[in-house]
Structure formats: structure tokens, C-alpha cells
Backbone of each chain as ProteinMPNN parsed JSONL, in Angstrom:
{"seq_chain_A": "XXXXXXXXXXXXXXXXXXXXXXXXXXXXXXXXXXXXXXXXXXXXXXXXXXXXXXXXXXXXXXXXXXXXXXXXXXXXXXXXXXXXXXXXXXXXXXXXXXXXXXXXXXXXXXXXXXXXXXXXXXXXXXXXXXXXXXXXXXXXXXXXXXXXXXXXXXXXXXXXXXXXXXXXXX", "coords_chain_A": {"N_chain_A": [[30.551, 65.145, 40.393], [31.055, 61.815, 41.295], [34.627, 60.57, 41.822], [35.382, 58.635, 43.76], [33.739, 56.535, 42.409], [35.046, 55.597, 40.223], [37.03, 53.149, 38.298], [40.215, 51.909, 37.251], [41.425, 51.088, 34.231], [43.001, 50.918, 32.921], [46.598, 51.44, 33.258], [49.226, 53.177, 32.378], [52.888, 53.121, 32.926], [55.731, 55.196, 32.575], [59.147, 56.343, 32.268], [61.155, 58.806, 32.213], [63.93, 61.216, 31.488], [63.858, 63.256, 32.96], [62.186, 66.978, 34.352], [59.367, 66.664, 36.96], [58.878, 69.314, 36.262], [59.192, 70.134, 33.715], [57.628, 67.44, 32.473], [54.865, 68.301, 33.538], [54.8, 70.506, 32.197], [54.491, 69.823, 29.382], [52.476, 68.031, 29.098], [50.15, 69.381, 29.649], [50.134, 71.979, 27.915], [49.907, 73.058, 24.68], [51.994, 73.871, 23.273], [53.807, 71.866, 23.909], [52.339, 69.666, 23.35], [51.254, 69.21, 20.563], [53.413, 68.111, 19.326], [53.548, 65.739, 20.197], [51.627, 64.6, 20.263], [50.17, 63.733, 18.035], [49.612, 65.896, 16.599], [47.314, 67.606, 18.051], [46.35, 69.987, 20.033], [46.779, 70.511, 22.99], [44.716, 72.388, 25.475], [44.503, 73.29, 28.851], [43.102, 74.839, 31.082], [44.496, 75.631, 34.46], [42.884, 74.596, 36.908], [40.79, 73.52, 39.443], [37.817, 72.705, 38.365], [37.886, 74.097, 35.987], [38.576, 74.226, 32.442], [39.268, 71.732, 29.723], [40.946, 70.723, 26.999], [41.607, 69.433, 23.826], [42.47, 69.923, 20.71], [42.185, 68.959, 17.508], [44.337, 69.518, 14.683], [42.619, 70.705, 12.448], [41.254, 72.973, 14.651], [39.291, 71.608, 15.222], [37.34, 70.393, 18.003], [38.382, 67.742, 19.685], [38.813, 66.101, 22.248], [37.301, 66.806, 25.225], [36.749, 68.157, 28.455], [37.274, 68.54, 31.819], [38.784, 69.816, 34.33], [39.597, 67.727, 37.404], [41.015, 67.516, 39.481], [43.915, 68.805, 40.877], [47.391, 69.406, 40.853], [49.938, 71.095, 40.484], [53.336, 69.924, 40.119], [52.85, 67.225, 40.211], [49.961, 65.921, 40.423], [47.353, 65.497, 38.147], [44.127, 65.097, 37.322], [41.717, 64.853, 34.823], [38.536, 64.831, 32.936], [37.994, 63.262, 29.997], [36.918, 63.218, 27.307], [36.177, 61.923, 24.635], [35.187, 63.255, 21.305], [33.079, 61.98, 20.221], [29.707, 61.136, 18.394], [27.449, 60.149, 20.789], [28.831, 58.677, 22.391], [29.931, 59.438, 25.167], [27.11, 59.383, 26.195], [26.657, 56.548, 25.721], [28.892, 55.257, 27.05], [29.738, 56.735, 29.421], [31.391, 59.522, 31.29], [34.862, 59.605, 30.446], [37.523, 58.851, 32.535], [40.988, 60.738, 33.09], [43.718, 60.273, 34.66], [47.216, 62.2, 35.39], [49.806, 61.195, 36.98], [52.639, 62.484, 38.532], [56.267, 61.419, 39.129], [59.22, 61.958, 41.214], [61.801, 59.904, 40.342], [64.593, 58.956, 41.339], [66.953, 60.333, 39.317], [65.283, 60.663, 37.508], [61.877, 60.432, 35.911], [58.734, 59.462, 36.644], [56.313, 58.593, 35.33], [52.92, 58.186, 35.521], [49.787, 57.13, 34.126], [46.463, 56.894, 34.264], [43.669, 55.856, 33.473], [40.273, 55.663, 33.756], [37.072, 54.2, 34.627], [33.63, 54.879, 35.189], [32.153, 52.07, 35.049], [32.167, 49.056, 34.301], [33.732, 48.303, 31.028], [34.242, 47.287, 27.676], [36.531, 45.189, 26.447], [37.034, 45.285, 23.54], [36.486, 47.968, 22.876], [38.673, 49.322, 25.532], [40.182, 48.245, 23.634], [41.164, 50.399, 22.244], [42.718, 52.873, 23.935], [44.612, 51.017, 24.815], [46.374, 50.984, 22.756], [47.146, 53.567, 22.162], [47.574, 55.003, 24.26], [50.663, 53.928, 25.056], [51.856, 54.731, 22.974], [51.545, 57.808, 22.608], [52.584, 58.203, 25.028], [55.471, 56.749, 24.66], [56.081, 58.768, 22.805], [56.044, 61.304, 23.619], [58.42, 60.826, 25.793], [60.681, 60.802, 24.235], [60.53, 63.586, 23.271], [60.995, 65.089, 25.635], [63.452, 63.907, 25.6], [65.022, 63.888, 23.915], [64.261, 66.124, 22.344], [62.834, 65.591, 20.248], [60.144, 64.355, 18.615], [58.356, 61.009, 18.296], [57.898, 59.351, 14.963], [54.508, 57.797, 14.592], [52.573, 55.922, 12.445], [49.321, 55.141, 13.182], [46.12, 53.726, 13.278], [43.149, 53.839, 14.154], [42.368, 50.864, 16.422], [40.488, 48.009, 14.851], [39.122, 46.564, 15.872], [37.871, 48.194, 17.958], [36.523, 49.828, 16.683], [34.391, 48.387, 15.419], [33.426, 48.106, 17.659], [32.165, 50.087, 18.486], [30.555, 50.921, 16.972], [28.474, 49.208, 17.016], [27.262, 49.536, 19.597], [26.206, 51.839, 18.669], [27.617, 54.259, 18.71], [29.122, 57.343, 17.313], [31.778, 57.202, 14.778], [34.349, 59.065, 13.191]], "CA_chain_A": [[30.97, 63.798, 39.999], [32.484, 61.43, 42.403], [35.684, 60.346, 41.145], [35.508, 57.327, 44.102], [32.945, 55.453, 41.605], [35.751, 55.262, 38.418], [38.305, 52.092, 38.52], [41.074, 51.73, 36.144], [40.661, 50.305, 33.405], [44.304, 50.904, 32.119], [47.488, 51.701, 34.063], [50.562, 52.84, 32.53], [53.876, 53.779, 33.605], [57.087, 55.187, 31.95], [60.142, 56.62, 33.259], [61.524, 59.88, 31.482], [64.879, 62.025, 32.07], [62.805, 64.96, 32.293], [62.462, 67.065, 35.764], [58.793, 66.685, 37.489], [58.397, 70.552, 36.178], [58.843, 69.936, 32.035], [56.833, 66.644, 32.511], [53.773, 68.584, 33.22], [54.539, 71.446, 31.113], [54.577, 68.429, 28.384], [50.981, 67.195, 29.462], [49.221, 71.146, 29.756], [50.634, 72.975, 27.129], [49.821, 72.569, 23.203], [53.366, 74.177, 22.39], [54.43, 70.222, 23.605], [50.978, 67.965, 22.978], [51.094, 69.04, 19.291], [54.77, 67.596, 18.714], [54.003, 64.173, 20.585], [49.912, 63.89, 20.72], [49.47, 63.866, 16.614], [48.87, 67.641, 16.242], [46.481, 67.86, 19.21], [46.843, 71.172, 20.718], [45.721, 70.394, 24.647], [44.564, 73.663, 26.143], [43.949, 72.924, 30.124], [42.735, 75.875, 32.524], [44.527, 74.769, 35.444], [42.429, 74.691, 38.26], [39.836, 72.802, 39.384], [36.832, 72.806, 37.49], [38.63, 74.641, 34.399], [38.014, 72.985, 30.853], [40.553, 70.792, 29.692], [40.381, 70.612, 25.866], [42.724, 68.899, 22.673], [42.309, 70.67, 19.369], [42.743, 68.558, 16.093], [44.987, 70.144, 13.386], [42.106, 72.172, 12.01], [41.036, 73.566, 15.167], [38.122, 71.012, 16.147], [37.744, 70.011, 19.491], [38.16, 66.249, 19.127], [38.302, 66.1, 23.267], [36.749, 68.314, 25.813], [36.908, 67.877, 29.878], [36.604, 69.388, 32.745], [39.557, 69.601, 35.445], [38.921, 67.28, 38.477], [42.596, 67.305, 41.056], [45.33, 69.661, 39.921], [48.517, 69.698, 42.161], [51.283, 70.771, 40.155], [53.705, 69.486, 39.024], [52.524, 65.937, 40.786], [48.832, 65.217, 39.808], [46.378, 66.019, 37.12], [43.054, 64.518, 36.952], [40.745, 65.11, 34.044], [37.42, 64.204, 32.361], [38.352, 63.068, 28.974], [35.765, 62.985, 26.466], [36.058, 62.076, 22.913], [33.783, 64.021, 21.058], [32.472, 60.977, 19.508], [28.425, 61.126, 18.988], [26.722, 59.17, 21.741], [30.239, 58.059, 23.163], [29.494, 59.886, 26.448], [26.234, 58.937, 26.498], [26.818, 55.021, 25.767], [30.022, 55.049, 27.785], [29.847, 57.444, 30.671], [32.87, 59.593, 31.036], [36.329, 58.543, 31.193], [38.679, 59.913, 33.574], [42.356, 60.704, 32.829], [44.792, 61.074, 35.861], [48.805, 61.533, 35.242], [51.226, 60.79, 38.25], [54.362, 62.556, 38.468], [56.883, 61.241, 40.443], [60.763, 61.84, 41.052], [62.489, 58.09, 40.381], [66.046, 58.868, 41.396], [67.215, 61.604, 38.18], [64.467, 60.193, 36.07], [60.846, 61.003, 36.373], [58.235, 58.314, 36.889], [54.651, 59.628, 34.853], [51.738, 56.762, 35.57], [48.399, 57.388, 33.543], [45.205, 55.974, 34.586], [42.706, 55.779, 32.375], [39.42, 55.395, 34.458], [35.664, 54.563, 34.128], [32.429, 54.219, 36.438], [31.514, 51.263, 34.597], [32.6, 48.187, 32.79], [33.934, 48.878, 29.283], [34.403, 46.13, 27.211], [37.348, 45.175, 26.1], [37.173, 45.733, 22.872], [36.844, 49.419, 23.118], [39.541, 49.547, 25.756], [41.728, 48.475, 23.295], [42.255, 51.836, 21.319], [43.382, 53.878, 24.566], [45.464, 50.545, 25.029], [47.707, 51.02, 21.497], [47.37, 54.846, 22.165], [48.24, 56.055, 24.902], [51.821, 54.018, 24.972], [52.513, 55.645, 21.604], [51.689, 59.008, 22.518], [53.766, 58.903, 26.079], [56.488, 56.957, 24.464], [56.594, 60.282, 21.824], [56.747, 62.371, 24.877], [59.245, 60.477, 26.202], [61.074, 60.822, 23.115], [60.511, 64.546, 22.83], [61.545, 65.307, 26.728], [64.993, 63.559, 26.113], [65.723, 63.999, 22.377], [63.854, 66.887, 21.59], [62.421, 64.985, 18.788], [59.146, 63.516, 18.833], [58.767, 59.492, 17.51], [56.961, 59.485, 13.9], [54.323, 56.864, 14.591], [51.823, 56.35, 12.209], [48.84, 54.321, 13.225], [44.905, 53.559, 12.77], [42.084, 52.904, 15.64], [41.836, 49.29, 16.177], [39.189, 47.696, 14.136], [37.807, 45.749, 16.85], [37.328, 49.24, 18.614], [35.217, 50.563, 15.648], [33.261, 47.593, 15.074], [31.814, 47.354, 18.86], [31.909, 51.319, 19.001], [29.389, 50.946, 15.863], [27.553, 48.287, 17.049], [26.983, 50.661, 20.247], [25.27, 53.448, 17.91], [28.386, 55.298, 18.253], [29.802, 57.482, 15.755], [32.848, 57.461, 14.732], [34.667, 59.569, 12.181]], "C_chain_A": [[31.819, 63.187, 41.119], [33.282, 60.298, 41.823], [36.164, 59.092, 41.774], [34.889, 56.009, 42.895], [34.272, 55.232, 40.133], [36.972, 54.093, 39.612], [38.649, 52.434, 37.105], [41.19, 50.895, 35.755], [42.141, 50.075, 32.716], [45.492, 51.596, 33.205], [48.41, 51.419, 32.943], [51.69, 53.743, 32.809], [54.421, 54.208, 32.708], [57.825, 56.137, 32.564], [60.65, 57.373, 31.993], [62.81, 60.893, 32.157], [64.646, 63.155, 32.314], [63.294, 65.398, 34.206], [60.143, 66.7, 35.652], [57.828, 68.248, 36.435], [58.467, 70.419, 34.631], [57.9, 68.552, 32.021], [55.283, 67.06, 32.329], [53.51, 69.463, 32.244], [54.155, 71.155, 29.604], [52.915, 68.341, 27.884], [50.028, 68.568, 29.595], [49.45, 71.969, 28.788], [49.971, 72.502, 25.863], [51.02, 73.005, 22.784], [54.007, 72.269, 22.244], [53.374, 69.274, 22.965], [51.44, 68.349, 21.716], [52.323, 68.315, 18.688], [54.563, 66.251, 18.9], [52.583, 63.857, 20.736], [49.546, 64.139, 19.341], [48.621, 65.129, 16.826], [47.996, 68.351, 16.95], [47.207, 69.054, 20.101], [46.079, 70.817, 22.528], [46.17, 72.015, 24.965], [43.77, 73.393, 27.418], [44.302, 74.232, 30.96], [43.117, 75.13, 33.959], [44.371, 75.268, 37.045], [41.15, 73.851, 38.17], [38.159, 73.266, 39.473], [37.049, 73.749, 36.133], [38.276, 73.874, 33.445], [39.015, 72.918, 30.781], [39.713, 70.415, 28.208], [41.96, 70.122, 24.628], [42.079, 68.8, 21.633], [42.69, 69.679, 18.258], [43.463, 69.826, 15.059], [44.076, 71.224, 12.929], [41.117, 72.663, 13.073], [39.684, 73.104, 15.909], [37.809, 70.425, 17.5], [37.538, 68.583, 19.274], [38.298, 65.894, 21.139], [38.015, 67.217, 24.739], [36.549, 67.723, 27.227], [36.68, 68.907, 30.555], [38.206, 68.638, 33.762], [39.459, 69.147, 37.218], [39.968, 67.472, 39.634], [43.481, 68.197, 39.91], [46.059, 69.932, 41.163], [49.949, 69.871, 41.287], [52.902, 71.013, 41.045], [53.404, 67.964, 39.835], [51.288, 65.233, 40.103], [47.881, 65.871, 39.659], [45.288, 64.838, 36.828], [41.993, 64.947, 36.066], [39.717, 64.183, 33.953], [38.309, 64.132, 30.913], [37.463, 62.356, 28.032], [35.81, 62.903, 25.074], [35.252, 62.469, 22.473], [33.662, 63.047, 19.869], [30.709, 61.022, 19.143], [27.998, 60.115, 19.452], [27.702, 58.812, 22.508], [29.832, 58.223, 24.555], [27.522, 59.439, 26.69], [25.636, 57.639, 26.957], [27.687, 55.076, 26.876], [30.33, 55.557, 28.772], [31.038, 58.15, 30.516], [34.108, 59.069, 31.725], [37.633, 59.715, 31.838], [39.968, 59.357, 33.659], [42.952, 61.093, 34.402], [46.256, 60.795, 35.516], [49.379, 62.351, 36.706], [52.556, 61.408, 38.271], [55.45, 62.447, 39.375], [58.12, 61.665, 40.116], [61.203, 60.127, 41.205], [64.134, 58.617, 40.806], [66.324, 60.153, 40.319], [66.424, 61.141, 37.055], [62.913, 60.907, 37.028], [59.735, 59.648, 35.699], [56.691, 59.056, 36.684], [54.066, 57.99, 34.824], [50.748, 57.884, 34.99], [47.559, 56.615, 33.674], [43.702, 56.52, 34.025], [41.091, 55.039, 33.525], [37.93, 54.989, 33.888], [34.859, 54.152, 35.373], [31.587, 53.041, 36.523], [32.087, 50.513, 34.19], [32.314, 48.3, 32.302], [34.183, 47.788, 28.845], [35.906, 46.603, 26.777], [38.524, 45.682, 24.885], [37.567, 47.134, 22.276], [37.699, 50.069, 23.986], [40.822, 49.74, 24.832], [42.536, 49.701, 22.12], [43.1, 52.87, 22.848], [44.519, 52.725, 24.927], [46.741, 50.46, 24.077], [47.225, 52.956, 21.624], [48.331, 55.507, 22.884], [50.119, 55.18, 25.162], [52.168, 54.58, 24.003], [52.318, 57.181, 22.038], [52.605, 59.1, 23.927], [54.942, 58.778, 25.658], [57.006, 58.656, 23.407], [57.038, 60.922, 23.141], [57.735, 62.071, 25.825], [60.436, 61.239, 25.534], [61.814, 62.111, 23.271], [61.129, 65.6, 24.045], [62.971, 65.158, 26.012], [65.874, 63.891, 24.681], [65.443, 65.421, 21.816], [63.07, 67.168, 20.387], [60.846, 63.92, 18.947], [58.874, 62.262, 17.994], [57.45, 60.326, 16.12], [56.569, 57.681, 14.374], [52.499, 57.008, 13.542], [50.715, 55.01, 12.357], [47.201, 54.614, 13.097], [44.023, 52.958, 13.878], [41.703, 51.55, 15.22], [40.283, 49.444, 15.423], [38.041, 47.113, 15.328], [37.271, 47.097, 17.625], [36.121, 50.096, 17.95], [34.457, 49.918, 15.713], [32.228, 47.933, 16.241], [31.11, 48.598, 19.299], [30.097, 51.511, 18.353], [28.394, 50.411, 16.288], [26.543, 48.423, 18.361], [25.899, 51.851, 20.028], [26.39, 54.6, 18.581], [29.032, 55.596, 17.481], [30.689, 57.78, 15.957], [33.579, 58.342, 13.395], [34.892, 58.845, 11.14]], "O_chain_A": [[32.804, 63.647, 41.696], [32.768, 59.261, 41.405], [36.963, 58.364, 41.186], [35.424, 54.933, 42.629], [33.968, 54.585, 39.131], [37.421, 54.119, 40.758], [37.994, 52.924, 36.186], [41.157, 49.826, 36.365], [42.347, 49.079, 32.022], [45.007, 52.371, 34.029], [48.625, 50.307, 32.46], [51.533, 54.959, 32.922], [53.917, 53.851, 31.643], [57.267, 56.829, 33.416], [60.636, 56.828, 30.89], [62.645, 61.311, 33.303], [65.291, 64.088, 31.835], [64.049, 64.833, 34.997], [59.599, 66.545, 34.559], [56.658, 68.26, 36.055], [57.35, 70.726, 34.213], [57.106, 68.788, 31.11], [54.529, 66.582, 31.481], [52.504, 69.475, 31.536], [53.662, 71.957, 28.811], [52.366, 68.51, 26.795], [48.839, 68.249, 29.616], [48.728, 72.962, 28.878], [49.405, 71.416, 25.987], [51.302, 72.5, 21.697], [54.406, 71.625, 21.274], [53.601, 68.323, 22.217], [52.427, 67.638, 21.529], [52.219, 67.921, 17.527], [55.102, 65.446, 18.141], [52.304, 62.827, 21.349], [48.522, 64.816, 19.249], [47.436, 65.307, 17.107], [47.782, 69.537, 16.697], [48.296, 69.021, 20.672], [44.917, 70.987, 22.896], [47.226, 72.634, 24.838], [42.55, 73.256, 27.324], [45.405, 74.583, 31.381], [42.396, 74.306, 34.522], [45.052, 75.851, 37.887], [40.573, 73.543, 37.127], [37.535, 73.91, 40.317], [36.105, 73.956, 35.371], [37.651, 72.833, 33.65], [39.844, 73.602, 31.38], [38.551, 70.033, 28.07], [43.109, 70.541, 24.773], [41.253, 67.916, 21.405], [43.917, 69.669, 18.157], [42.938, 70.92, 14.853], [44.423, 72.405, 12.925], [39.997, 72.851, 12.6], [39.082, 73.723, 16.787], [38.788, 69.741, 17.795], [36.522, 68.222, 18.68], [37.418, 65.048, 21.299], [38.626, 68.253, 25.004], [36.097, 66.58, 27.163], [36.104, 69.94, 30.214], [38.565, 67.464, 33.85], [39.295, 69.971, 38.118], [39.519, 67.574, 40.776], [43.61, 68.209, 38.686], [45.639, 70.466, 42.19], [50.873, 69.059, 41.335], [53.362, 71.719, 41.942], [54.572, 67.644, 40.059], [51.406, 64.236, 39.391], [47.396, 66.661, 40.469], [45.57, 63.817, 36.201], [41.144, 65.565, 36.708], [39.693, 63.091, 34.52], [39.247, 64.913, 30.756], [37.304, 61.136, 27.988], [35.465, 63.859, 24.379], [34.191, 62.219, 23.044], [34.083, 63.296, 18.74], [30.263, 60.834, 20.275], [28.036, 59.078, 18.788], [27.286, 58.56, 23.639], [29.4, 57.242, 25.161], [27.12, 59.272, 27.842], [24.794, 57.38, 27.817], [27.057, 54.893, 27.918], [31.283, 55.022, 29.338], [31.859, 57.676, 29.73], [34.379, 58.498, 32.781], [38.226, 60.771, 31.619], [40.292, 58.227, 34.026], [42.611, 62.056, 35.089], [46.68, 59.651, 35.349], [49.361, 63.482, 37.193], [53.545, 60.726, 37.999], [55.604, 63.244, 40.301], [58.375, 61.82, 38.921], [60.877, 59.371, 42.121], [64.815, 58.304, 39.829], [65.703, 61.149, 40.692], [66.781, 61.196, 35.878], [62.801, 61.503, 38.099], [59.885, 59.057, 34.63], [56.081, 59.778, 37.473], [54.559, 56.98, 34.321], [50.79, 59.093, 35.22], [47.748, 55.486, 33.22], [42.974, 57.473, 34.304], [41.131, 53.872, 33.914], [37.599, 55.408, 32.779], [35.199, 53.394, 36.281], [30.727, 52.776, 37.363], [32.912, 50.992, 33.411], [31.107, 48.486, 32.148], [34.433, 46.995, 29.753], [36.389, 47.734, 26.73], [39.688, 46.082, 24.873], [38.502, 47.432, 21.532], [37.857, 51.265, 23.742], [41.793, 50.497, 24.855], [43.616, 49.853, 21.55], [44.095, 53.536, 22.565], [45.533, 53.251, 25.385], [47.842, 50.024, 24.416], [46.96, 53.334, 20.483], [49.322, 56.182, 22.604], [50.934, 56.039, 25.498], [53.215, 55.174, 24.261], [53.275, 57.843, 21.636], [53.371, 60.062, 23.985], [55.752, 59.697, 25.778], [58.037, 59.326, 23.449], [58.186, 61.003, 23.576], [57.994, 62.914, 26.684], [61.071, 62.121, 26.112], [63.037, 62.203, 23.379], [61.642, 66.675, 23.734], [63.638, 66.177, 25.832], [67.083, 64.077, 24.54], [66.19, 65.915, 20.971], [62.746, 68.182, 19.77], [60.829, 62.793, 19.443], [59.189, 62.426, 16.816], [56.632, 61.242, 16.197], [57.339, 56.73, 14.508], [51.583, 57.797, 13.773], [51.021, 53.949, 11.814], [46.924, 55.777, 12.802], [44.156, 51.842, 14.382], [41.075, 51.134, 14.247], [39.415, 50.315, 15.373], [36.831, 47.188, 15.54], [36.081, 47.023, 17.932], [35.193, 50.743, 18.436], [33.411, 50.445, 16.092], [31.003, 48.043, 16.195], [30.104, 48.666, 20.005], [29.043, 51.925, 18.836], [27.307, 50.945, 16.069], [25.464, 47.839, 18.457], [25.139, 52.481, 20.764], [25.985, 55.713, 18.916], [29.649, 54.791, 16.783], [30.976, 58.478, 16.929], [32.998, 57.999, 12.366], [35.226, 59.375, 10.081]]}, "seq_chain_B": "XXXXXXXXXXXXXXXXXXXXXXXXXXXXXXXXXXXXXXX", "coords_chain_B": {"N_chain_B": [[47.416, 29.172, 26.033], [47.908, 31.406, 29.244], [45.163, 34.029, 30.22], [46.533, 36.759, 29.146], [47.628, 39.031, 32.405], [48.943, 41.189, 32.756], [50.475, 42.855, 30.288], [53.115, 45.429, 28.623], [54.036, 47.675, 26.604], [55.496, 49.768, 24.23], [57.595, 52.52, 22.842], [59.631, 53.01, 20.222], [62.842, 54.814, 18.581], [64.042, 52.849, 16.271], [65.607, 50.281, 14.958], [63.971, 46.838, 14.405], [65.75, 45.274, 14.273], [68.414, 46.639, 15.527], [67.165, 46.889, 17.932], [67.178, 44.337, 18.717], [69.84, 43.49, 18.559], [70.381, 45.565, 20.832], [69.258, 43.775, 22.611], [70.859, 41.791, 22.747], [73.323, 42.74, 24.377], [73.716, 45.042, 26.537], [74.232, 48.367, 26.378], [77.208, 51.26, 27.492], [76.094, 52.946, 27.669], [73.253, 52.688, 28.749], [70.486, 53.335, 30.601], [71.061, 53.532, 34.009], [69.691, 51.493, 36.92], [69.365, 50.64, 39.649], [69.05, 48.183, 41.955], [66.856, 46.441, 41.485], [66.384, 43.6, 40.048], [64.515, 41.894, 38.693], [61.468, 40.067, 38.502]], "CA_chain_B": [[48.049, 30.114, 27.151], [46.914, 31.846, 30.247], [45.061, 35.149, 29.438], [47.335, 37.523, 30.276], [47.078, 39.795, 32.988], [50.536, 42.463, 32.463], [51.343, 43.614, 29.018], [53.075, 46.378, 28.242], [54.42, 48.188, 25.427], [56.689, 50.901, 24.292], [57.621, 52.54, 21.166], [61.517, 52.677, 19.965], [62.816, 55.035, 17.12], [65.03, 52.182, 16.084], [64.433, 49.293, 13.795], [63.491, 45.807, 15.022], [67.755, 44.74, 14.335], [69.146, 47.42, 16.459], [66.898, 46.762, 19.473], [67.447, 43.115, 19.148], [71.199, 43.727, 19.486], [70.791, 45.526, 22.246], [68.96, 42.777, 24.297], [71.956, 40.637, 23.83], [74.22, 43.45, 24.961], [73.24, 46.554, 26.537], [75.226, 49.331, 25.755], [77.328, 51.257, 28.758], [75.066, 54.33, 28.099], [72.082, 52.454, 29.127], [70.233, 54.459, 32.079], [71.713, 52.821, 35.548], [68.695, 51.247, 37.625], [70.201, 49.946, 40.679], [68.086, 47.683, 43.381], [66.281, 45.523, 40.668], [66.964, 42.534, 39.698], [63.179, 41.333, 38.073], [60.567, 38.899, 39.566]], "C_chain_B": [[47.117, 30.322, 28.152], [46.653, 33.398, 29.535], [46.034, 36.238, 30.437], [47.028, 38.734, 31.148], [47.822, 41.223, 32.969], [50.731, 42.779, 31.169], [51.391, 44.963, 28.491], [53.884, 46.778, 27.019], [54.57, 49.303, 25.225], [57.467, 51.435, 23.408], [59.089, 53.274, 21.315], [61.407, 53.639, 19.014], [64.5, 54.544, 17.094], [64.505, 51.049, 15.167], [64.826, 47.769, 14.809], [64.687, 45.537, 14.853], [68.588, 45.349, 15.386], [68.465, 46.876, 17.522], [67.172, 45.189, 19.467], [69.054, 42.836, 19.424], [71.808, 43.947, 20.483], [70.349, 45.218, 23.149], [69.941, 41.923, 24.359], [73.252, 41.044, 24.231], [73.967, 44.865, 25.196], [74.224, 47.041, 26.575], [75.73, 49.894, 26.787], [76.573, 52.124, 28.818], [73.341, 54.2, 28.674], [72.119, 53.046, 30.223], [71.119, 53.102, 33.316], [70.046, 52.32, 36.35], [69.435, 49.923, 38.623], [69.05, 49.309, 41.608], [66.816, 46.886, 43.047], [66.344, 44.649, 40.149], [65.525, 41.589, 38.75], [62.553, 40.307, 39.038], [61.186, 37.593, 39.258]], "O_chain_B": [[45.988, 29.837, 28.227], [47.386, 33.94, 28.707], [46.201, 36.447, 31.638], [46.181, 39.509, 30.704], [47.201, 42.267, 33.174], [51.893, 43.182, 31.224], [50.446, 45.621, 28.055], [54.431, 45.822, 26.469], [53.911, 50.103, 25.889], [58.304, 50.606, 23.052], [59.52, 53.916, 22.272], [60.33, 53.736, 18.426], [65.545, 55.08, 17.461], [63.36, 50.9, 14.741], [65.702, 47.674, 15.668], [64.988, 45.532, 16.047], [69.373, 44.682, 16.06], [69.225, 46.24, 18.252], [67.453, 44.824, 20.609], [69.457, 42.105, 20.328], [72.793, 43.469, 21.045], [70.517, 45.697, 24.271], [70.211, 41.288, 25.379], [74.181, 40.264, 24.44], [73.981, 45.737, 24.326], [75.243, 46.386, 26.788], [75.085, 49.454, 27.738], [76.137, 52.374, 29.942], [72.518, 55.083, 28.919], [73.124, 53.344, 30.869], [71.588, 51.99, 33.073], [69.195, 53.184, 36.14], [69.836, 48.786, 38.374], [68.136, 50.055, 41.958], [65.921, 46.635, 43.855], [66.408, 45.099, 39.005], [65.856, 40.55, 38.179], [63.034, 39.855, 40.077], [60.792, 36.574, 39.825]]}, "name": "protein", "num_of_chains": 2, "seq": "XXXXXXXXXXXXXXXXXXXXXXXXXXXXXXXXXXXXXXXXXXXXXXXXXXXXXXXXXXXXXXXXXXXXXXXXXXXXXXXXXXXXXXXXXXXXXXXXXXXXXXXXXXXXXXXXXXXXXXXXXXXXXXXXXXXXXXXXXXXXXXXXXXXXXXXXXXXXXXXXXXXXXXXXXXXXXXXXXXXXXXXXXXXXXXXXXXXXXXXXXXXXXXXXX"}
């Protein structure tokens, strides 16, 4: 796969009191995803071409990847595949990369949400009310220890055009 | 409007009263970010 053909489709930042080295441990582990990624256990083999996988609650693989750049504790590039049916087929896959920088005594995580294709909008906009809710949790859960309770529902407009696609959605 | 091209967003565990308090006075424990001043 060449990883030149994906643009970003989403860019975002946030700034965490964390070090560089719990940041990723955060983003690789399921001891942290399950506290701040709604019960999602991520289990990532880290090296490149490793699987890169996030477990629902009862143990289903709800997404499944493949490890493209791994430099820790700096930058992690995945495939990130909802195991939607047809999703990957309609949509090509979408490629995750998180950024870790030092900001001064804070830590500066960018996520870029990629594709090889224009996505419509519509269906952008669930990783656009997602993924700030699941970093701010991990924000949260870095500095408090406490992960946010947020409880929310995939946009509608994201179902409708997913549907209207011939993809399935749960 | 124009469509916008920047928005971001950022989730609080606070209620919509508290954070509006503290945009019209930040607190001294707010983080420090020195060498910014906004566009």
C-alpha cells in the first residue's frame, strides 16, 4: 500500500500533561483504550506490518488493521478498518496516524485520519464527533486518572449515506 | 455564513455554567502557554 496516495480528511490536535512515553502506552495498550475508547480493547503488534486490532466489550473485533510506520513513542500509523460489511470495499481503507510531540511539559498528540479517495462528508462526520470524544477521554484519563463518561450515538446523516452505500451497519 | 473551514471541539467534565465562568475568568491554575497571543 502506498501511504503517499491517502490525504487527510480530518486533523486533530490536543495537548495533554502526559510524557511522550504514557501517551503511546495510552494509544497501544487495551489496559488504557478500554477506559477512554468505550470498552474497546486495542491490541497493536508493534512493528511494521503487525495487526492492529480494537475488541468490543464482548470480544468482537469491531476494527482490524495492519501496522504501517511505528517509531515509538513519536509516530504510529495504522490501517483502520471498521468491520462494517462492504465498508472497505465501498470506502477503501482509512488510515490512522498519531503524532507525538513534546510541547514544552505538555505533550502535543495530532491524529490524522486519512483516505485514498474522496469521502463524502457525510460519512466523515462520525470520525468527526468521535474521535474528539475519545482523545478528549484520554486526555482526561492521562491527567485525572479518570476517564470522561460520554455517552453518544453515530450521526444519523452517517448511517443514512452509509446505507444508501449498501453498507451495513449494526 | 461562510462554510467553515476550522472547527474544533473538545469535551469538558464540567457543566455548560462552570465552563462559561471560566471564559470570563480563567482560574490561576490554568496551564501557562506563553508566546501566543491568537490570530
Amino acid at each position: 500500500m502506498n501511504i503517499d496516495n491517502f490525504k487527510p480528511a480530518i486533523v486533530y490536535t490536543i495537548y495533554i500533561a502526559s510524557t511522550p512515553e504514557n501517551v503511546w502506552q495510552a494509544l497501544t495498550t487495551a489496559e488504557f483504550s478500554k477506559k477512554y475508547f468505550s470498552g474497546f480493547a486495542v491490541e497493536a503488534e508493534l512493528k511494521v506490518g503487525g495487526a492492529f486490532v480494537a475488541r468490543a466489550p464482548d470480544g468482537s473485533v469491531h476494527i482490524s488493521g495492519e501496522v504501517i510506520e511505528c517509531d515509538p513513542p513519536r509516530r504510529l500509523t495504522i490501517t483502520w478498518n471498521v468491520n462494517w460489511p462492504a465498508l472497505v470495499e465501498k470506502l477503501g481503507p482509512t488510515l490512522v496516524t498519531y503524532e507525538i510531540e513534546r510541547a514544552g511539559e505538555a505533550v502535543k498528540l495530532t491524529l490524522i485520519q486519512a483516505h485514498d479517495r474522496p469521502i463524502d462528508d457525510d460519512i466523515l462526520s462520525g470520525g468527526r464527533q468521535g474521535w474528539p470524544a475519545i482523545l478528549s477521554s484520554l486526555k482526561s484519563l492521562l491527567e485525572t486518572r479518570e476517564a470522561l463518561v460520554i455517552k453518544m450515538e453515530p450521526p444519523q446523516r452517517m448511517l443514512e449515506a452509509l446505507k444508501k452505500l449498501g453498507i451495513g451497519t449494526p | 455564513m461562510r462554510k467553515p473551514e476550522f472547527v474544533y471541539a473538545t469535551y469538558i467534565e464540567t457543566t455548560p455554567e462552570r465552563l462559561w465562568e471560566a471564559a470570563q475568568a480563567i482560574p490561576p491554575s490554568a496551564p501557562a502557554i506563553e508566546g501566543f497571543n491568537g490570530p
